[in-house]
KEBAPA-904619 format. One line per field, with one value per residue: x, y negated, z negated of N, C-alpha, C in turn; residue in three letters; residue number from 1. Coordinates in nm, 4 decimals, padded with zeros to 6 digits. Atoms other than C-alpha are relative to their C-alpha. Layout:
N
n_xx: c(X | ...);
n_yy: c(Y | ...);
n_zz: c(Z | ...);
ca_xx: c(X | ...);
ca_yy: c(Y | ...);
ca_zz: c(Z | ...);
c_xx: c(X | ...);
c_yy: c(Y | ...);
c_zz: c(Z | ...);
torlum: c(ALA | ...);
zado: c(NUM | ...);
REM end
This chain:
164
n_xx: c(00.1274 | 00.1073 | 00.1085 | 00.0824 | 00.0850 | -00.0655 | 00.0440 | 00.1067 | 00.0544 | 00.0694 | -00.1402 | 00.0157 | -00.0891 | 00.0479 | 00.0475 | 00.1570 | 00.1070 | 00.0964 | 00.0951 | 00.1092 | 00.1540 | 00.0296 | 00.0086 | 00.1241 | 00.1350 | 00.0458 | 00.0372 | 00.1730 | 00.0834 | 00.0235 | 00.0933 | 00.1921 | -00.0006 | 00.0448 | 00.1174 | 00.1503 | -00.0080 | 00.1305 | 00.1672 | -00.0472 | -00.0731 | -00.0685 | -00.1548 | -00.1193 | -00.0501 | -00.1350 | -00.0982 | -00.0083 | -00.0439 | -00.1165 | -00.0826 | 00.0263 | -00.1109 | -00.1017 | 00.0157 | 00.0483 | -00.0788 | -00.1166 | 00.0441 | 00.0370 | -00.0017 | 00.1084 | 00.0935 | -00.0379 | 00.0296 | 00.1188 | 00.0684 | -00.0527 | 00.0330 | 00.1372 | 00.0558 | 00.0614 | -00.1257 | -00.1869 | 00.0055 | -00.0654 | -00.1596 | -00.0819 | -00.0076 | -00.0674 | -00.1040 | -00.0318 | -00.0129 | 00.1084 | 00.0962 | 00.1417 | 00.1501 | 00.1033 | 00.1182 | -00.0951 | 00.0263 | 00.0967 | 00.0552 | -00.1111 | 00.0610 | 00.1253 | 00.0151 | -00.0304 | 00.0834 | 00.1111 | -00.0353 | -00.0209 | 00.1257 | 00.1497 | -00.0123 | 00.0060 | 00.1266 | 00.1429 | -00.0746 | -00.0534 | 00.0903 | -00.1398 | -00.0555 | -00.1189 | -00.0026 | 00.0445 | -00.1162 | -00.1125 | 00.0835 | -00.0361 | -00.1551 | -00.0051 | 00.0083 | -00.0973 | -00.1081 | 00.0082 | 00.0548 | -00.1383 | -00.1008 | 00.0265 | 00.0065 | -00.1665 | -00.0404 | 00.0196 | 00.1167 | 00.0283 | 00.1142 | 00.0018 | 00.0019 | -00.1119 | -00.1282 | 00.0006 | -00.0083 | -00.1922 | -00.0175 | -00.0833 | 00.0726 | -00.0702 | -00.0312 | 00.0169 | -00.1487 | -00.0858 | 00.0118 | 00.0143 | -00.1119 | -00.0271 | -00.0246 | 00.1182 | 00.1217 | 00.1428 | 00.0878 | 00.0528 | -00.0094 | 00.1701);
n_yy: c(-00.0692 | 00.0970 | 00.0373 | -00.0942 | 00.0964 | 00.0333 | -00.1464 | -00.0256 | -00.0406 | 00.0976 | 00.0892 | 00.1367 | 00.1231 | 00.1819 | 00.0330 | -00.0676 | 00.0197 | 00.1007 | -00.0739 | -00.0987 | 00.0802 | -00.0250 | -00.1246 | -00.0458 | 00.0410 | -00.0606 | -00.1229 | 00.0155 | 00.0421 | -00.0822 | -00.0394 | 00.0606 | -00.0271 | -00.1334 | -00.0346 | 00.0626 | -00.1295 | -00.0834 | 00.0277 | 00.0722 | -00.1243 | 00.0545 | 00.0411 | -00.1398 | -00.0753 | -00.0880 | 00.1370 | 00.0866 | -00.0385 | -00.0615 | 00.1522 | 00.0159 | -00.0419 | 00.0415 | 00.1328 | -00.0496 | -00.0407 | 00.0745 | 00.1096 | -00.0484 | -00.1791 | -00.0292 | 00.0153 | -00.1298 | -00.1218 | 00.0114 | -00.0378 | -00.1310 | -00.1250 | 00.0584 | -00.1105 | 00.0635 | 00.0272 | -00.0942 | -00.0878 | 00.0553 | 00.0556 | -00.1159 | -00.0809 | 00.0507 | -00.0227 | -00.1204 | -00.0508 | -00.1026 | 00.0173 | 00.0344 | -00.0751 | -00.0459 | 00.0627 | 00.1211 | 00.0328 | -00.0220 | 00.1294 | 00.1024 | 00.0088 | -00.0104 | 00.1562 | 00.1134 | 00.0148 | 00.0244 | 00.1456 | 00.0260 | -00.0464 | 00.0816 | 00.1099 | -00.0046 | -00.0073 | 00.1194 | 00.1249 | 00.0551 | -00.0201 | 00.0114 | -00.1558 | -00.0331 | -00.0345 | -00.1322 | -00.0971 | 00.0393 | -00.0810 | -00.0725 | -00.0581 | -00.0376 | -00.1303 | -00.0810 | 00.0387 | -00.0253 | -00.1505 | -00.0511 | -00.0591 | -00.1062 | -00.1696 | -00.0059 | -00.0521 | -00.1336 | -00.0471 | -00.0676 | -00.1017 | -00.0517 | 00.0637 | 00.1113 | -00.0003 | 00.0518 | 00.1362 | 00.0065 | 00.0276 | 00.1427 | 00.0349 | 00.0220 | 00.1064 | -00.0307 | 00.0040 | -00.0109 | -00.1646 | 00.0739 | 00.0400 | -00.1174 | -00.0323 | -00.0872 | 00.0039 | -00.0304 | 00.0801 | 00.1034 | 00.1340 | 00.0363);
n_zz: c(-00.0048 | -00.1262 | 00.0597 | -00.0347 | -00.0721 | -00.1320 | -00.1056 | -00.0240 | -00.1425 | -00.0639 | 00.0250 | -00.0603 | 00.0588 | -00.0405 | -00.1200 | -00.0016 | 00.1304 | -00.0914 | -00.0632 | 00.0523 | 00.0098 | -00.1331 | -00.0139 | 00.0875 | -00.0387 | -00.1016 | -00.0268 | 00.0511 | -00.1302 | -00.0453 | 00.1403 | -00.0516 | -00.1354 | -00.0039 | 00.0376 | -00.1133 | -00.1129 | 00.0560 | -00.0124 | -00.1388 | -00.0768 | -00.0520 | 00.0762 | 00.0213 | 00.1409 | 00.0371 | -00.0168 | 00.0831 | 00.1697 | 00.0164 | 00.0169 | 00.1223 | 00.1039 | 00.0005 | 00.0800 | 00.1257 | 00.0243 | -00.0059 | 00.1141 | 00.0779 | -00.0038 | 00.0626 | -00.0822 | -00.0878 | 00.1240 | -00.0542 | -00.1254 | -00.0049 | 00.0793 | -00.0077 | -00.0752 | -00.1965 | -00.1340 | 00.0164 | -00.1580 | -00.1095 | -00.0344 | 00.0445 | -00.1201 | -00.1415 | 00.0579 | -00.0303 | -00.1509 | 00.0027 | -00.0922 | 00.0435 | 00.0213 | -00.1165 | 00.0213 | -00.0284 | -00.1734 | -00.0100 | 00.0227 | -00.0425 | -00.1187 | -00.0351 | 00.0278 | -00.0740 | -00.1036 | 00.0886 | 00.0058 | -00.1503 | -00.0697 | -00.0189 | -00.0711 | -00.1440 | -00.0493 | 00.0393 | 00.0420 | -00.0832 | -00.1137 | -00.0774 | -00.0564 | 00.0363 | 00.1289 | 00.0269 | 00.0046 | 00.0881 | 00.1079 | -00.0390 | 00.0038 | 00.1404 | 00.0608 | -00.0448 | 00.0220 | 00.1522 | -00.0628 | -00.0442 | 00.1249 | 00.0964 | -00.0036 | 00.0462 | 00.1684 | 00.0826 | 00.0702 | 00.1310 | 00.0018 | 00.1517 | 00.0820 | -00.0282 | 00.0646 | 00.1142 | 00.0755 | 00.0276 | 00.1380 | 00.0205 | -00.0725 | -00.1227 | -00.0452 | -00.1197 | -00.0672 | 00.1064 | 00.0936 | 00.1559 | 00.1304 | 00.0647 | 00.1376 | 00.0563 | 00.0893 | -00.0743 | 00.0586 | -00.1131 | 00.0317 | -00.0131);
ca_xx: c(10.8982 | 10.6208 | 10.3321 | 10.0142 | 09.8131 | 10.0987 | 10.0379 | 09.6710 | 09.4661 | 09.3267 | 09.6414 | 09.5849 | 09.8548 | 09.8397 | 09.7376 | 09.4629 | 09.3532 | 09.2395 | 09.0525 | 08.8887 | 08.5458 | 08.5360 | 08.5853 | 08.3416 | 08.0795 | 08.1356 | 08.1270 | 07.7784 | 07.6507 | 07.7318 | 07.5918 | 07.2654 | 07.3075 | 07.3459 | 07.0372 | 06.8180 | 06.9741 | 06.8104 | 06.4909 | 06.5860 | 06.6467 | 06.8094 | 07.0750 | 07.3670 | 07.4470 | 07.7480 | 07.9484 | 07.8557 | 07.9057 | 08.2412 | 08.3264 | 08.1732 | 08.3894 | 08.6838 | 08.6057 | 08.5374 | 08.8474 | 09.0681 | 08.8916 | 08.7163 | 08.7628 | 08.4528 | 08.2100 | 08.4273 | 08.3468 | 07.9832 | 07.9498 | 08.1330 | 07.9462 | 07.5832 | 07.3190 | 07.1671 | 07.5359 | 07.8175 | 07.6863 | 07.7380 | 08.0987 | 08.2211 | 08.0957 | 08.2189 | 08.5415 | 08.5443 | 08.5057 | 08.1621 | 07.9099 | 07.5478 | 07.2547 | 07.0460 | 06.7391 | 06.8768 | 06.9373 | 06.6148 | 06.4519 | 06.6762 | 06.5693 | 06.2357 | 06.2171 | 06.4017 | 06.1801 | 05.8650 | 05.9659 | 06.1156 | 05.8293 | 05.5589 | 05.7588 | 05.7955 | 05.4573 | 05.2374 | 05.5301 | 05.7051 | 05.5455 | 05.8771 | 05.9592 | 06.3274 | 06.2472 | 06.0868 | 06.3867 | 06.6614 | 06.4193 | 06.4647 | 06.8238 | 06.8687 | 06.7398 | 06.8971 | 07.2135 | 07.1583 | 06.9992 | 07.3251 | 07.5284 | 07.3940 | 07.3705 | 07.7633 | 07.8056 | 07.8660 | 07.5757 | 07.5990 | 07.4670 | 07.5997 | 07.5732 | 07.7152 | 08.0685 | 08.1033 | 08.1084 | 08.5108 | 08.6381 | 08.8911 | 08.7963 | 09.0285 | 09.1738 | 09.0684 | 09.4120 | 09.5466 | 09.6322 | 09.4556 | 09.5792 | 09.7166 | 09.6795 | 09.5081 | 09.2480 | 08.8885 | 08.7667 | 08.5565 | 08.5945 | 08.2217);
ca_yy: c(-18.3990 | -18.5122 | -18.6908 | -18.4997 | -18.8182 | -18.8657 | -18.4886 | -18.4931 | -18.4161 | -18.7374 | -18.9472 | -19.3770 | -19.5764 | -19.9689 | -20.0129 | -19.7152 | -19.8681 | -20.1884 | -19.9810 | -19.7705 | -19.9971 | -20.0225 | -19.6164 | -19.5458 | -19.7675 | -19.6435 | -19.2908 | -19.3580 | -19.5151 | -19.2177 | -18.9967 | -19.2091 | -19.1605 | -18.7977 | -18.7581 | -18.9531 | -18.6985 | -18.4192 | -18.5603 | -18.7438 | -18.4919 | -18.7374 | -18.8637 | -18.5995 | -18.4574 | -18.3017 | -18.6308 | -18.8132 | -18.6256 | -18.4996 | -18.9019 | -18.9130 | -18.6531 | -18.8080 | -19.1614 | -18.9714 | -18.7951 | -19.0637 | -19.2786 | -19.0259 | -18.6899 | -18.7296 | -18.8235 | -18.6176 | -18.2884 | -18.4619 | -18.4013 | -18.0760 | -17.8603 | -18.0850 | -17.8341 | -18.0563 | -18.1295 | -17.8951 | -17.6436 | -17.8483 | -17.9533 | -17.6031 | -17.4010 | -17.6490 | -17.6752 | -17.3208 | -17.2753 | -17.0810 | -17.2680 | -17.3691 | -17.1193 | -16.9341 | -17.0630 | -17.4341 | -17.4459 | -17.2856 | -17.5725 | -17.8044 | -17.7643 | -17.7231 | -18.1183 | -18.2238 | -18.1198 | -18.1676 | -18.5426 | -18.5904 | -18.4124 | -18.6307 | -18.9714 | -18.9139 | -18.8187 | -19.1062 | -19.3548 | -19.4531 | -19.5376 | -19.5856 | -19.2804 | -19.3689 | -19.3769 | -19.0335 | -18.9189 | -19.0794 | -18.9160 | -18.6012 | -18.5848 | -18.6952 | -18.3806 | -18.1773 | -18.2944 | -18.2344 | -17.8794 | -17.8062 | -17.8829 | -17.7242 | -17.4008 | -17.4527 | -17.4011 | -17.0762 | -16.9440 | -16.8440 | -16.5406 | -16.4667 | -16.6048 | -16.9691 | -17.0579 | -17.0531 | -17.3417 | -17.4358 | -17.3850 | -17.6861 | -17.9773 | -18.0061 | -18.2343 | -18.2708 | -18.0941 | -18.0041 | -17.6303 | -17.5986 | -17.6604 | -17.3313 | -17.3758 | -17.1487 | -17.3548 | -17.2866 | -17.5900 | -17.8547 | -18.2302 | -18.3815);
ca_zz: c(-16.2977 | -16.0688 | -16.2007 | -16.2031 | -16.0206 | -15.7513 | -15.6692 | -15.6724 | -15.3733 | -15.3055 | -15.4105 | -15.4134 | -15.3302 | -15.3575 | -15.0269 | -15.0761 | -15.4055 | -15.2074 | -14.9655 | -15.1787 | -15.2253 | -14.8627 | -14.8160 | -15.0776 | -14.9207 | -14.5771 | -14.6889 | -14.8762 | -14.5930 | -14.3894 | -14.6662 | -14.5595 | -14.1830 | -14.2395 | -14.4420 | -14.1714 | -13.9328 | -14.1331 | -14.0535 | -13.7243 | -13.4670 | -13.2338 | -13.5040 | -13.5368 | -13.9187 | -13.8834 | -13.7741 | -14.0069 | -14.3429 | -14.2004 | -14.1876 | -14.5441 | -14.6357 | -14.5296 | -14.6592 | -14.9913 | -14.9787 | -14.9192 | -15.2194 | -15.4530 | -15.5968 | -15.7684 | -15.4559 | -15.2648 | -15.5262 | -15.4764 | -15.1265 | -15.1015 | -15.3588 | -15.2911 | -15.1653 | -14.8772 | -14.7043 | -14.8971 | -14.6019 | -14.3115 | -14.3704 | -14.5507 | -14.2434 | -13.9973 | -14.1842 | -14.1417 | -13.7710 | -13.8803 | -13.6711 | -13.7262 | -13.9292 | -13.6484 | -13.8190 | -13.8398 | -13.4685 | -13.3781 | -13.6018 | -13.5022 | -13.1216 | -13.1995 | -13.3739 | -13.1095 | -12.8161 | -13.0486 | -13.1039 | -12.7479 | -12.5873 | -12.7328 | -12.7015 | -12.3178 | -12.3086 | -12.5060 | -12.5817 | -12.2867 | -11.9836 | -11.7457 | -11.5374 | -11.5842 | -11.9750 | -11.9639 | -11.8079 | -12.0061 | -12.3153 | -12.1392 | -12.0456 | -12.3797 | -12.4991 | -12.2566 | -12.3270 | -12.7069 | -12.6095 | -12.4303 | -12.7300 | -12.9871 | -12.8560 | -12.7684 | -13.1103 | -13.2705 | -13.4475 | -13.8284 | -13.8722 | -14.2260 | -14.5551 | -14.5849 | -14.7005 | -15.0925 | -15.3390 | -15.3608 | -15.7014 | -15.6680 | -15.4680 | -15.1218 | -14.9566 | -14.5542 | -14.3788 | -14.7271 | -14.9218 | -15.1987 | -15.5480 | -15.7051 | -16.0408 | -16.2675 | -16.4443 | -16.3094 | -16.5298 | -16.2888 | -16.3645 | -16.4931);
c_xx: c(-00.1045 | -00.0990 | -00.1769 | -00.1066 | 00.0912 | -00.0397 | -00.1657 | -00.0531 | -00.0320 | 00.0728 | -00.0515 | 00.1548 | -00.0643 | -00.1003 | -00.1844 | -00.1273 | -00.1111 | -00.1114 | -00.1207 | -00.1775 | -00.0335 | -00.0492 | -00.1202 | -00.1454 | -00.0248 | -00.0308 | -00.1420 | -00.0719 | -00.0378 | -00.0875 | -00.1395 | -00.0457 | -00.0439 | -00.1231 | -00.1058 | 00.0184 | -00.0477 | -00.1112 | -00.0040 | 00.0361 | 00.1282 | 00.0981 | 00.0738 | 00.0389 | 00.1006 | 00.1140 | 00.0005 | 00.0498 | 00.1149 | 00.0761 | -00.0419 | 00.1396 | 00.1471 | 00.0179 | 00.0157 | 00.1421 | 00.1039 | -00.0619 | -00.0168 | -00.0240 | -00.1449 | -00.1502 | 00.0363 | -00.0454 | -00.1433 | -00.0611 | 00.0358 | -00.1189 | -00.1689 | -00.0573 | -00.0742 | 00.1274 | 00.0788 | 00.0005 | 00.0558 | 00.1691 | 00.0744 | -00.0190 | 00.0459 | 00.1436 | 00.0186 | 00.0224 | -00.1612 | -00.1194 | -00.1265 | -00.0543 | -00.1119 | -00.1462 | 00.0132 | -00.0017 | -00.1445 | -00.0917 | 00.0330 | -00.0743 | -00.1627 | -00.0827 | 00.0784 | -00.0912 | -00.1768 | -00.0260 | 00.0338 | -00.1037 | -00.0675 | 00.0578 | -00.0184 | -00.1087 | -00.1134 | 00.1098 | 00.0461 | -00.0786 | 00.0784 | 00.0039 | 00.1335 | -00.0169 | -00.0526 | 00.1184 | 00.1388 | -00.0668 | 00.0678 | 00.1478 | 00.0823 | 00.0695 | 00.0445 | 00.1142 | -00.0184 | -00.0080 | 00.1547 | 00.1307 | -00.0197 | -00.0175 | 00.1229 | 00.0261 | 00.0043 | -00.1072 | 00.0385 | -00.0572 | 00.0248 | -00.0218 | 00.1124 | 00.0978 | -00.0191 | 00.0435 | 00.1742 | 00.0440 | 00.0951 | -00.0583 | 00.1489 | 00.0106 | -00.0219 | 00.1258 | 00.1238 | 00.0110 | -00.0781 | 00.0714 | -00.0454 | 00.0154 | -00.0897 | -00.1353 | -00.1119 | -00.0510 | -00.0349 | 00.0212 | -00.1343 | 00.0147);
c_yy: c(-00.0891 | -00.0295 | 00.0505 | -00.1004 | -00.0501 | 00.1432 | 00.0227 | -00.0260 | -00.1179 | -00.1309 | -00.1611 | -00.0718 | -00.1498 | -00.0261 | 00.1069 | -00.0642 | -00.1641 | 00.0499 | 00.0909 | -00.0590 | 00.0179 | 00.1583 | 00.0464 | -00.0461 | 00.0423 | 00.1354 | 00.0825 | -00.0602 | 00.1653 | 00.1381 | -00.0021 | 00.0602 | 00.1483 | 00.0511 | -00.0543 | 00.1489 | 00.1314 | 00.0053 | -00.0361 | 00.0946 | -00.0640 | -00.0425 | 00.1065 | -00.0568 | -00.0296 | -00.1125 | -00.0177 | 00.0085 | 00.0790 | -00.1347 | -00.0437 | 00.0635 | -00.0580 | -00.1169 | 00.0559 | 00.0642 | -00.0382 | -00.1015 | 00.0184 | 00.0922 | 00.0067 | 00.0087 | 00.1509 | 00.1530 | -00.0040 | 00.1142 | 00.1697 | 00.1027 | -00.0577 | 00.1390 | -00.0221 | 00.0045 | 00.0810 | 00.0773 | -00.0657 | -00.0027 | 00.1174 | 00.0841 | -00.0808 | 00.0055 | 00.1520 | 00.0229 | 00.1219 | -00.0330 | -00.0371 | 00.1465 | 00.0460 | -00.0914 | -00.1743 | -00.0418 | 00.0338 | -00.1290 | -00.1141 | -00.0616 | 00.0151 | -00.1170 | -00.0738 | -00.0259 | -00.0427 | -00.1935 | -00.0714 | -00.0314 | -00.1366 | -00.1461 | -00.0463 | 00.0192 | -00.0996 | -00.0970 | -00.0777 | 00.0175 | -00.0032 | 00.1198 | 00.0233 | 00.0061 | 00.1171 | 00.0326 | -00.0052 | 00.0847 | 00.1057 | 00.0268 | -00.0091 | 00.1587 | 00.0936 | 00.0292 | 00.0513 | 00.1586 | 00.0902 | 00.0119 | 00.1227 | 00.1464 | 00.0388 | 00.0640 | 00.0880 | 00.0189 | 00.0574 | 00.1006 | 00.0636 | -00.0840 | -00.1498 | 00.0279 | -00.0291 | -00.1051 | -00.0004 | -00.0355 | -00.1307 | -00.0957 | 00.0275 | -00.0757 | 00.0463 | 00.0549 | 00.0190 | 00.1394 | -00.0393 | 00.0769 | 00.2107 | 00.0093 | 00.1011 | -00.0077 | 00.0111 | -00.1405 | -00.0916 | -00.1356 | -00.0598 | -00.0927);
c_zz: c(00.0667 | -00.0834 | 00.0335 | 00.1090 | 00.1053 | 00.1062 | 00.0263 | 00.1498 | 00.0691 | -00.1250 | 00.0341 | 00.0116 | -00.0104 | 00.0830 | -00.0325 | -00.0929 | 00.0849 | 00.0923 | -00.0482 | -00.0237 | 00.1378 | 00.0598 | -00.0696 | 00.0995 | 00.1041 | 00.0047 | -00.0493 | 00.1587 | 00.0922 | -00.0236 | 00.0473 | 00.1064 | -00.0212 | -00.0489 | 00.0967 | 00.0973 | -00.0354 | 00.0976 | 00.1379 | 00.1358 | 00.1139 | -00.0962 | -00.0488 | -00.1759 | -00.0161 | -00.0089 | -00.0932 | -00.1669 | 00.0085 | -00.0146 | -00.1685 | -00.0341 | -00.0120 | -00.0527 | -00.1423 | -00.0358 | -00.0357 | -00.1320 | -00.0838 | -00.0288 | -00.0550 | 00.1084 | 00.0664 | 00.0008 | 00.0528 | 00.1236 | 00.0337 | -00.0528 | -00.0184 | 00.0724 | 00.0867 | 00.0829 | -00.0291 | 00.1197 | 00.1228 | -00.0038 | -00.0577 | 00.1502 | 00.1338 | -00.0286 | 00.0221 | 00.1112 | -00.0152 | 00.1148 | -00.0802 | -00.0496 | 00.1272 | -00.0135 | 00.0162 | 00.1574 | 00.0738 | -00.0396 | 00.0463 | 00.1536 | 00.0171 | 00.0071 | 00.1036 | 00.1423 | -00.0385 | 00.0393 | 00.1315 | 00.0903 | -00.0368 | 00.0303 | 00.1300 | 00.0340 | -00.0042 | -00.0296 | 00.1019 | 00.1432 | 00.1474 | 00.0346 | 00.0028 | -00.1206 | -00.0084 | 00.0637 | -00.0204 | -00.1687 | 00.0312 | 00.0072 | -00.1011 | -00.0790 | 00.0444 | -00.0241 | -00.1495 | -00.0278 | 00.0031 | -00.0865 | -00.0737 | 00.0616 | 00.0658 | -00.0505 | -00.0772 | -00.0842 | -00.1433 | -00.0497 | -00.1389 | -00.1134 | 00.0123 | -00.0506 | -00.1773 | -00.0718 | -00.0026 | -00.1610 | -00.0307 | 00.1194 | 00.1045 | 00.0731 | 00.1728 | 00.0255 | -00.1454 | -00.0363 | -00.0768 | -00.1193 | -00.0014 | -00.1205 | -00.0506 | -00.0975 | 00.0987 | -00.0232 | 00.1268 | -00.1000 | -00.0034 | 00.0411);
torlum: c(UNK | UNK | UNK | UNK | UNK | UNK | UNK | UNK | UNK | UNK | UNK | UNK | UNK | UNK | UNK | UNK | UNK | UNK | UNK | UNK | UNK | UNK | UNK | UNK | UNK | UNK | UNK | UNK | UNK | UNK | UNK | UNK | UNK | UNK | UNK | UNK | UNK | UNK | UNK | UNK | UNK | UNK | UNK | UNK | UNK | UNK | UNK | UNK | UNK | UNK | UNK | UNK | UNK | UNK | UNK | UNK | UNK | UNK | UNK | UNK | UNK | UNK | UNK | UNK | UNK | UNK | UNK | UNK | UNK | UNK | UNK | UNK | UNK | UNK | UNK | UNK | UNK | UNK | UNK | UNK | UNK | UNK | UNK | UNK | UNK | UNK | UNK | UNK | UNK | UNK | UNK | UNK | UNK | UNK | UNK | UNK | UNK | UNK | UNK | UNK | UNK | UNK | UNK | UNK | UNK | UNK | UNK | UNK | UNK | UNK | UNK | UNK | UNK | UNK | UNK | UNK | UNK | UNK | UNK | UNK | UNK | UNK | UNK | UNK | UNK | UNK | UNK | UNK | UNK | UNK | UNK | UNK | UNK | UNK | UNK | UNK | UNK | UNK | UNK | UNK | UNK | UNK | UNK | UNK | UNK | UNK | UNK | UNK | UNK | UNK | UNK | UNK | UNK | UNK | UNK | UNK | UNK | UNK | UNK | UNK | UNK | UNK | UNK | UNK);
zado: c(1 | 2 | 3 | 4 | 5 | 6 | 7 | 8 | 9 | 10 | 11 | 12 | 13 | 14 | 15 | 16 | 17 | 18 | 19 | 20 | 21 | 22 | 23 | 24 | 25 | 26 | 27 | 28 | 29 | 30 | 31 | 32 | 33 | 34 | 35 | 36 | 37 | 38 | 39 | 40 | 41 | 42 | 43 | 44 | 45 | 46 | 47 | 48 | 49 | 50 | 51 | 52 | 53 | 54 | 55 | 56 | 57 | 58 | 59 | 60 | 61 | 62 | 63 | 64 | 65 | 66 | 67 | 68 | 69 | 70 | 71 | 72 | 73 | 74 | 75 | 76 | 77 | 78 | 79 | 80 | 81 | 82 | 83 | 84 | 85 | 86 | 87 | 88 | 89 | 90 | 91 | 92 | 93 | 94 | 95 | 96 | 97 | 98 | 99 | 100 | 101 | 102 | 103 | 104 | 105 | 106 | 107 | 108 | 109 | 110 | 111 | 112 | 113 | 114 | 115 | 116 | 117 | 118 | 119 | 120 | 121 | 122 | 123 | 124 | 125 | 126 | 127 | 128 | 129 | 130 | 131 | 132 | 133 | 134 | 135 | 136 | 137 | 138 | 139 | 140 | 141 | 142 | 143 | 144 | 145 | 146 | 147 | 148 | 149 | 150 | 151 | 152 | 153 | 154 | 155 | 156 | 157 | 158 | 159 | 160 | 161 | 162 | 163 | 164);
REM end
């Protein structure tokens, strides 16, 4: 009979258990990153709290759970994990702090005409992604009753209970 912590989602061996301080810290860090990027229009989100999640995954069901079912980031990485895309509104804001912030650097910050248009292509370039990106136009993805492993099924058992 298999042992219920060899089958779990986010399994340590040896080798992982050494790593795990390391994983943890880089996937807090990222954690960080991603929250500047919030606010930051130039620092990308989505990266970063999909490298959380995976640090988190591979170290801790409990961060992991964290970040998943959090209500600043669970969004990002459930609808990208999905293939859903960015919130209409979201991108809209999104591009609005980035040309906002852009805009006025290039205008009163830099006095270089190649730095106004490294600013610029910047934002172009950023521009050009994001609107790539599928648009969201429905309700986000729901909370996950078990947590999941990146590239894993999930568990099929039948308790609901969450782990505090």
């Amino acid at each position: 009979m298999e042992d219920s912590k060899n089958s779990a989602c986010c399994r340590q061996s040896k080798s992982n258990r050494a790593m795990r301080p390391l994983l943890i810290g880089c996937g807090t860090l990222c954690v960080g990153l991603g929250t500047l990027g919030i606010l930051l229009p130039l620092l990308p989100t989505t990266p970063f709290l999909l490298l959380a999640a995976w640090c988190y995954a591979r170290s801790s069901r409990r961060f992991y759970r964290w970040l998943l079912t959090n209500s600043w980031f669970g969004g990002y990485i459930r609808n990208y994990r999905a293939g859903r895309g960015i919130p209409l509104k979201q991108k809209v804001l999104t591009l609005l702090l980035l040309w906002l912030t852009i805009g006025y650097s290039a205008w009163r910050s830099v006095d270089l005409w190649w730095g106004r248009g490294v600013l610029l292509g910047i934002a172009c370039g950023v521009t050009l992604h994001l609107m790539r990106i599928r648009t969201l136009r429905e309700a986000a993805v729901p909370y996950p009753e078990k947590e999941q492993c990146v590239g894993k099924a999930p568990a099929t058992t039948g308790s609901t209970e969450r782990d505090g």
